[in-house]
C-alpha positions in Angstrom: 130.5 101.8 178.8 131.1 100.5 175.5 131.1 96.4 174.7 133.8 94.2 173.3 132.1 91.7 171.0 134.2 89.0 169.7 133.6 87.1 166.4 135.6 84.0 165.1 135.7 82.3 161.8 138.3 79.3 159.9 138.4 77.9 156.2 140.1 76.0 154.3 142.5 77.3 151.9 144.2 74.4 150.2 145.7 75.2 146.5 145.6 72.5 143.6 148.3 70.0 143.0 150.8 70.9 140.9 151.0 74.7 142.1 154.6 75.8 143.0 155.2 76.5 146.7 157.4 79.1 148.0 160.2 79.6 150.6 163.5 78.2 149.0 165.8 79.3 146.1 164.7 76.4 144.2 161.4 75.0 142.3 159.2 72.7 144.3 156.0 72.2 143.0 153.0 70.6 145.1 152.7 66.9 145.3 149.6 66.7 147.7 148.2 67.6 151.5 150.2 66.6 154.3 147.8 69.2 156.1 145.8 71.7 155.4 146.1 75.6 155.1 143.7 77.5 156.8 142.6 81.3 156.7 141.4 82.1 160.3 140.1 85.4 161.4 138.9 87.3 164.8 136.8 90.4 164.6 136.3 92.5 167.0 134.2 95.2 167.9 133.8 98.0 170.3 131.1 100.9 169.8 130.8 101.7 166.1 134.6 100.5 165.6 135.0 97.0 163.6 138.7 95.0 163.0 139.4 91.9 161.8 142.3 90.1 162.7 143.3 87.6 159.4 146.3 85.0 159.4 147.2 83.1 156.6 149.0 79.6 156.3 151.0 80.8 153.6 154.6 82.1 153.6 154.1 85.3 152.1 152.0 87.7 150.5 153.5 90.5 148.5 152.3 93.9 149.3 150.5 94.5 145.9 148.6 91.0 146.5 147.6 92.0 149.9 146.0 95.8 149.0 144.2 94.2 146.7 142.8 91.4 149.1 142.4 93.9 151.8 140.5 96.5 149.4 138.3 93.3 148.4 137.3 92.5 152.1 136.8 95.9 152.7 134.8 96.2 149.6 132.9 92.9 151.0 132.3 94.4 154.5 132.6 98.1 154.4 135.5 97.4 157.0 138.1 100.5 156.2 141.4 99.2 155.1 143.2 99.9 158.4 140.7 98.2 160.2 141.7 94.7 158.4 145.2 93.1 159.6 146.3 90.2 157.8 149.5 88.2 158.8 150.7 85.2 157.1 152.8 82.5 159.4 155.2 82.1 156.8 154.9 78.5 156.9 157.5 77.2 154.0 155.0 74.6 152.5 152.4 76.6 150.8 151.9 78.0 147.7 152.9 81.3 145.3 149.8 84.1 145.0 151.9 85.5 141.9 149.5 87.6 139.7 150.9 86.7 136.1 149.6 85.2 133.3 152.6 82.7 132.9 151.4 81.4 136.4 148.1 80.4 135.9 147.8 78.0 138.8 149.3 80.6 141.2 146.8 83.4 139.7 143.7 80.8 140.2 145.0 80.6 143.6 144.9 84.1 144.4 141.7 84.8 143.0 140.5 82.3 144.8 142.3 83.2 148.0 140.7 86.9 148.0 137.2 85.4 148.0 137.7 83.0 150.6 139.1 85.5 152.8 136.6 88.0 152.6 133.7 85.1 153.4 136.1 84.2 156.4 135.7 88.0 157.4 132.3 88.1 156.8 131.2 84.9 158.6 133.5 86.5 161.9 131.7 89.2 161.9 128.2 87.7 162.1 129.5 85.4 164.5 130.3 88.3 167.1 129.2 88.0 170.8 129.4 89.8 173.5 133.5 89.3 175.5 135.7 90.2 178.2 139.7 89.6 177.5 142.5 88.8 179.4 146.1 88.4 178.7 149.4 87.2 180.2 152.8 86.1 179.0 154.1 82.4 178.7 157.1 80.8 178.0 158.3 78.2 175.2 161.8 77.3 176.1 164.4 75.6 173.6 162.5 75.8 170.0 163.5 78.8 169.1 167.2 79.3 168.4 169.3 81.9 166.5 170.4 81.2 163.1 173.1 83.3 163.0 176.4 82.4 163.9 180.3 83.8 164.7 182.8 81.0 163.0 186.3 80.4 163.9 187.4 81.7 160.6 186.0 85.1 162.1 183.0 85.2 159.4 179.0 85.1 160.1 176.8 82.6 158.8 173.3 81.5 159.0 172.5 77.9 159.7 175.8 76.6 159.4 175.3 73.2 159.9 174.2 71.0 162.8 177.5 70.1 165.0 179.8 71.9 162.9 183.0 72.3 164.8 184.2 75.8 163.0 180.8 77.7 165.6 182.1 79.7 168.1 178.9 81.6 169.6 174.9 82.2 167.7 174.8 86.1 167.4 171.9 87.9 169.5 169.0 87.3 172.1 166.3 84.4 171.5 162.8 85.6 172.6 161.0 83.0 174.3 158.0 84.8 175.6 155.0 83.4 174.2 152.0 86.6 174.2 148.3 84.9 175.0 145.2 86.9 174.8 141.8 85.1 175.8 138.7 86.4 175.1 135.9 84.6 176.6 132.2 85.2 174.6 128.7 84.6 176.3 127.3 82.1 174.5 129.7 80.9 172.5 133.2 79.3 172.5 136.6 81.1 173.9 138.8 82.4 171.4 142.9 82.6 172.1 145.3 84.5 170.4 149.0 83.6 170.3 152.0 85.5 169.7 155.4 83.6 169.3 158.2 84.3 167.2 159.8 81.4 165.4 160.6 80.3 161.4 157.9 77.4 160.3 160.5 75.9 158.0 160.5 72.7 159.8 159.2 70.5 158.1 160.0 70.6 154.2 159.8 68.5 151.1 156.4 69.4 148.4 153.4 68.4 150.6 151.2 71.2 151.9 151.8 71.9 155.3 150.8 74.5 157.6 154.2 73.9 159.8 154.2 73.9 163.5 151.4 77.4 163.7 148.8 75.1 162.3 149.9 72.1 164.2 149.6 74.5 167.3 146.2 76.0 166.8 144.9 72.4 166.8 147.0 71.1 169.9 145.1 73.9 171.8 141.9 73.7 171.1 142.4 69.8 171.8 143.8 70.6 175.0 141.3 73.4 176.3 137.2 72.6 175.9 135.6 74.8 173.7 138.3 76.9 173.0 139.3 78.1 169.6 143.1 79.3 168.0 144.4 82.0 166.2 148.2 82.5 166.0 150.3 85.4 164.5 154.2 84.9 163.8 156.4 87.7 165.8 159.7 89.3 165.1 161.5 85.5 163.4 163.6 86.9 160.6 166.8 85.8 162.8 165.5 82.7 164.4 164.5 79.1 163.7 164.1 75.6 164.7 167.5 74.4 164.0 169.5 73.9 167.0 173.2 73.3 166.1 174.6 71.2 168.7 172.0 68.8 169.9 172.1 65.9 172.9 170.1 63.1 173.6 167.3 62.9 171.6 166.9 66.2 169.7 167.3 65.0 166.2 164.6 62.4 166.5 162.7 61.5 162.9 164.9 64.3 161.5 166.5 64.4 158.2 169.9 66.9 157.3 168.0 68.5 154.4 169.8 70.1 151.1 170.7 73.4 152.8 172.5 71.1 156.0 168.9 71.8 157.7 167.3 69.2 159.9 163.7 68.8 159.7 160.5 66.8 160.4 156.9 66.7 160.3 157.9 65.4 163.9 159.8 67.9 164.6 156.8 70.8 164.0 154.9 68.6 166.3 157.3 68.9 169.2 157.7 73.1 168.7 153.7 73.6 169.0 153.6 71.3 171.8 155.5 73.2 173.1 154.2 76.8 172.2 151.1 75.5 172.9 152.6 74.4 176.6 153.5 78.3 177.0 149.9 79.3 176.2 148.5 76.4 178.8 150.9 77.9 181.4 148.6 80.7 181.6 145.4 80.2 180.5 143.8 79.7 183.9 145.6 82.5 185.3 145.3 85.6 182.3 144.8 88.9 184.2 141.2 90.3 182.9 141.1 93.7 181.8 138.5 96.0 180.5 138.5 96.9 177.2 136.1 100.2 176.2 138.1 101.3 173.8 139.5 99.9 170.1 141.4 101.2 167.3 143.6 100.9 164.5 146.1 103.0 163.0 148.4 102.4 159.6 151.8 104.3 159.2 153.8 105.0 155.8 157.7 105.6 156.4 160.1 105.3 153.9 163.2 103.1 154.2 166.3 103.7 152.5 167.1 101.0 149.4 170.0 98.4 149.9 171.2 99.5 146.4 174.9 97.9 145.4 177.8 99.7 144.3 178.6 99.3 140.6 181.4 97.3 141.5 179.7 94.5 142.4 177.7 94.3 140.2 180.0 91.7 137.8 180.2 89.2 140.3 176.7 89.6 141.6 175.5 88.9 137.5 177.4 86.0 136.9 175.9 84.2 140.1 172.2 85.6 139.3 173.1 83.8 135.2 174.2 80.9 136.5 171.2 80.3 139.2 168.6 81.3 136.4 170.7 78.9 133.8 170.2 75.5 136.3 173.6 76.1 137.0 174.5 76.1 140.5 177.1 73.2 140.2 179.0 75.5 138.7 179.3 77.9 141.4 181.7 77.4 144.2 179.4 77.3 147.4 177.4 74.3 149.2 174.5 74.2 151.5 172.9 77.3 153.0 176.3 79.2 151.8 175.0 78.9 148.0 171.4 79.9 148.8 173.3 83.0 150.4 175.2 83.8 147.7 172.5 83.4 145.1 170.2 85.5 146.9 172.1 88.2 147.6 172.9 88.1 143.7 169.3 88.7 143.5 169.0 91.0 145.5 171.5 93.2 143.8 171.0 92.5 139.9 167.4 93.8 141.4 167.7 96.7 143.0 170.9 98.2 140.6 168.1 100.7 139.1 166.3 100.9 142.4 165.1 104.5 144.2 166.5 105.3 147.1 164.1 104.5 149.3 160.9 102.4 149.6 157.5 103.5 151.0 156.3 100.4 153.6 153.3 100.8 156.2 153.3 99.8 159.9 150.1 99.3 161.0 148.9 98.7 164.8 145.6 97.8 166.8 144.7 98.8 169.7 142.4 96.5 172.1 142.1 97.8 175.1 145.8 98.3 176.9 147.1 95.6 174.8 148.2 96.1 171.0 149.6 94.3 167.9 152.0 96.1 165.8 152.4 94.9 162.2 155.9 94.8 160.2 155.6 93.9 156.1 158.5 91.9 156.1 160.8 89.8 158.3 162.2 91.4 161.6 164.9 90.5 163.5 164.2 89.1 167.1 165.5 92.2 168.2 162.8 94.6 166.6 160.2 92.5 168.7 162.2 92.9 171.6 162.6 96.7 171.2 158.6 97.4 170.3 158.0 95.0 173.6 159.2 97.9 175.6 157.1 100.7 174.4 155.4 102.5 177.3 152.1 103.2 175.7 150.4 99.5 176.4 151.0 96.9 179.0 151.8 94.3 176.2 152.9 94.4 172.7 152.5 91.6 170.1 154.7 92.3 167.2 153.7 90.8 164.5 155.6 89.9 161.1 154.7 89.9 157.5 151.4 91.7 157.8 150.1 93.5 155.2 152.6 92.2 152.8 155.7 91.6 152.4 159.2 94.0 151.8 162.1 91.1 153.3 164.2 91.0 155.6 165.1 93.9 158.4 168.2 92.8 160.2 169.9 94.4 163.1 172.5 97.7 162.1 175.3 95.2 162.9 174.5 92.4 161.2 175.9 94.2 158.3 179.1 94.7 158.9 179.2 90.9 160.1 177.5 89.4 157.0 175.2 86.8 156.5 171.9 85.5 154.4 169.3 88.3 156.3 171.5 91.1 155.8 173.3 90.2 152.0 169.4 89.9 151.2 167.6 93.1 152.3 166.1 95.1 150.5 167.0 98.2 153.2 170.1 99.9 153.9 171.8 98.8 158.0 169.7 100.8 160.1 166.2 99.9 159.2 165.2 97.9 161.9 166.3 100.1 164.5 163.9 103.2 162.3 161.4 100.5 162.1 161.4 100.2 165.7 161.2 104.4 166.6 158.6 104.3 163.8 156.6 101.6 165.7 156.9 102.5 169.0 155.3 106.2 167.7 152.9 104.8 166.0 151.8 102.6 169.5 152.6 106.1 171.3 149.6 107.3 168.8 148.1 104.6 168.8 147.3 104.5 172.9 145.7 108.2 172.8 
C-alpha cells in the first residue's frame, strides 16, 4: 500500500510601504504592518504523485498572475501545473500584484511574490514525512452572516447598514460548518487544514493585515502543541462579518466605516476565535482514514459573459467618468449603494466589447475520500453548499479564488433581485448553478 507523506512550509510575504492595497473602490495605499502576510503551503505525496496545497494572504490574484506563478513553481519543482493549488483568503488589507510598468511597486511585488512562493513549495516538499489523516466537521456559529438583504421598499441590497429599520429578512442560507483535516507526521509536527467560508473584510483602514484567516492560523497553533495551520476561504461571495442588528456587546471596539460597515482589528480576533473554536471541537475526535490514493484534476468550462444592453450603456458611462474624475460627490448614492453603483458601471463600460463567454478552470484534489474543489472567483454560499453534496467523497472543501480570479458567481435569482454580487459579475444568471454541475463532474472524475 502506498504512503501519505505530508510536508509543511510558511514565509513571510510582506510588501513595501507605500504599495496600494486592494479590495475597495477607492485608493488606499500602505501605511505600515498591523500583521504580517504569510504564503503557507502543504504538500503532499502518495506513490509517484506530488501536490502542493498554497494560500495566500492576499485578496486576489488575477488569473494571468497566477499561471504565471504556478508555471514558475512548477518550473522550480517539476510539480505539473495541476498538481499546484493556490487560494488566496482574500483578506482586504494586502496589496495589488498588477503587472504594469505604471505600477512599479505592485510589479516588484509580484516578482517578488513568485519567488517566494516557489521557495515555500520547495522547502514543503523537502519537509515531507511520513502521515495518516483524519477529518471531521465543526461548527462556527454567529460570524458568518448574509450580506444580502430584502428592504421594505421591496429592493435588494448588500450590507445595508447596521440597525437599519427599512430590512425585512437577509436573502439565503449561512454555512456554518467549519471542514478540518489533520494529518499527523512521524517525526514531526501535526499539520491542520481548515475550510470555512467567510469575507476577511473586517478589519480595514491602510495597515497590512492578514484579517481574521491569519489571526486564526496562529490561535490554533497556540491552542494545540506542536500543531501547525493552514486555512483556505470557502464559498463567501454572499457572506460576511457584519451582522445588522446586533445586542449586547456585538459592536465592541468597532467603528461604522465609509461604506456603513463596522469593523475591528478586535473584531477579526473574535471570528478566528471562534473558527478556530469549530476546529478545536474536533480535533481529538477526527475520524482517521486511509489514504492510498491522491490526485488532481483541472477543468476548463466556459461561462457566458454578463454583457449590457446598449441602452445602458449612457448611464453606466457617466458613473464610470465621474468615479475615474474624483467625482463621486456628484453622484447621487451614499455608502455601500455608491460602491454598487460604480462597480456595476465598471463592470459594464468593461465588458460592452466583451465575447460571449469566458474560459475559467475548476480544479480539484483528491486525498484520499476527501477533496478540495477550487472556484477562480467568488461563489455564493450556495455553490459551497451544492458541491458539499456530491456523492463521490465523504467531504468536500470548496474552496474560493484559487487559481485566479474571474468575480463574482451569484445565485440565478439574485439577478432578478439586484444587488452589488450580481450588478458586478462578470457571468450571465446561471453560472453558479453550471459552476456547481461542472464541479460536482469534475469530483465525479475526480473520485475514479
Amino acid at each position: 500500500m502506498q504512503q501519505l507523506k505530508v510536508g509543511y512550509a510558511v514565509s513571510n510575504i510582506d510588501p513595501m510601504i507605500g504599495i496600494e492595497l486592494e479590495g475597495y473602490y477607492q485608493i488606499r495605499k500602505c501605511e505600515g504592518i498591523k500583521d504580517s502576510l504569510e504564503v503557507t503551503v502543504l504538500a503532499l505525496e502518495c506513490g509517484s504523485k506530488r501536490v502542493a496545497l498554497i494560500t495566500l494572504d492576499l485578496c486576489l490574484i488575477q488569473t494571468a498572475f497566477a499561471n504565471r506563478l504556478r508555471a514558475f513553481v512548477s518550473e522550480a519543482t517539476g510539480l505539473a501545473k495541476d498538481e499546484i493549488y493556490v487560494s488566496c483568503t482574500h483578506t482586504h488589507t494586502a496589496p495589488y500584484t498588477r503587472e504594469s510598468d505604471e505600477f512599479p511597486l505592485e510589479q516588484a511585488y509580484g516578482n517578488f511574490l513568485i519567488h517566494r512562493v516557489a521557495d515555500a513549495v520547495r522547502t514543503a516538499l523537502a519537509d515531507l514525512a511520513p502521515a495518516k489523516m483524519g477529518f471531521r466537521v465543526g461548527e462556527a456559529k454567529n460570524v458568518a452572516f448574509l450580506r444580502r438583504y430584502r428592504m421594505k421598499d421591496g429592493s435588494i441590497r448588500t450590507n445595508p447598514g447596521v440597525n437599519n429599520p427599512d430590512i425585512v429578512a437577509p436573502i439565503g442560507e449561512v454555512d456554518e460548518r467549519v471542514n478540518v483535516l489533520r494529518f499527523d507526521r512521524e517525526g514531526a509536527d501535526t499539520v491542520v487544514l481548515v475550510n470555512f467560508g467567510n469575507h476577511p473584510d473586517v478589519v480595514g483602514g491602510n495597515l497590512i493585515s492578514g484579517d481574521w484567516p491569519s489571526i486564526l492560523r496562529r490561535t490554533v497553533e497556540k491552542s494545540l502543541d506542536n500543531v501547525r495551520c493552514i486555512f483556505f476561504n470557502g464559498a463567501q461571495g454572499d457572506v460576511n462579518h457584519v451582522n445588522v442588528h446586533p445586542k449586547d456587546g456585538d459592536l465592541n471596539e468597532m467603528f461604522i466605516d465609509f461604506d456603513d460597515v463596522a469593523r475591528g482589528y478586535n473584531h477579526a480576533q473574535h471570528i478566528a476565535r471562534v473558527v478556530a473554536g469549530g476546529v478545536l471541537q474536533v480535533f481529538d475526535k477526527v475520524k482517521y482514514v486511509e489514504v492510498s490514493d491522491l490526485a488532481s484534476l483541472e477543468k476548463t468550462i466556459n461561462v457566458p459573459s454578463n454583457k449590457p444592453t446598449p441602452e445602458q450603456m449612457p448611464e453606466a458611462r457617466h458613473i464610470h467618468e465621474l468615479h475615474e474624475a474624483g467625482r463621486d460627490d456628484e453622484l447621487p448614492y451614499k455608502g455601500m449603494m455608491l460602491t454598487t453603483m460604480v462597480a456595476q458601471a465598471a463592470r459594464m463600460v468593461k465588458l460592452e466589447h466583451a465575447p460571449d463567454a469566458f474560459p475559467m478552470n475548476l480544479i480539484g484534489v483528491k486525498i484520499g475520500p476527501v477533496a478540495l474543489i477550487g472556484i477562480p472567483g467568488e461563489p455564493f454560499t450556495g455553490v459551497g453548499q451544492g458541491l458539499k453534496t456530491s456523492e463521490s467523497f465523504e467531504l468536500v472543501c470548496p474552496c474560493c479564488i484559487t487559481g485566479g480570479y474571474e468575480g463574482y458567481f451569484p445565485m440565478q435569482d439574485s439577478y432578478s433581485e439586484g444587488g452589488y454580487e450580481a450588478g458586478t459579475s462578470r457571468f450571465k444568471a446561471g453560472c453558479a448553478e453550471y459552476i456547481v454541475k461542472e464541479g460536482k463532474q469534475l469530483l465525479a472524475e475526480l473520485s475514479k
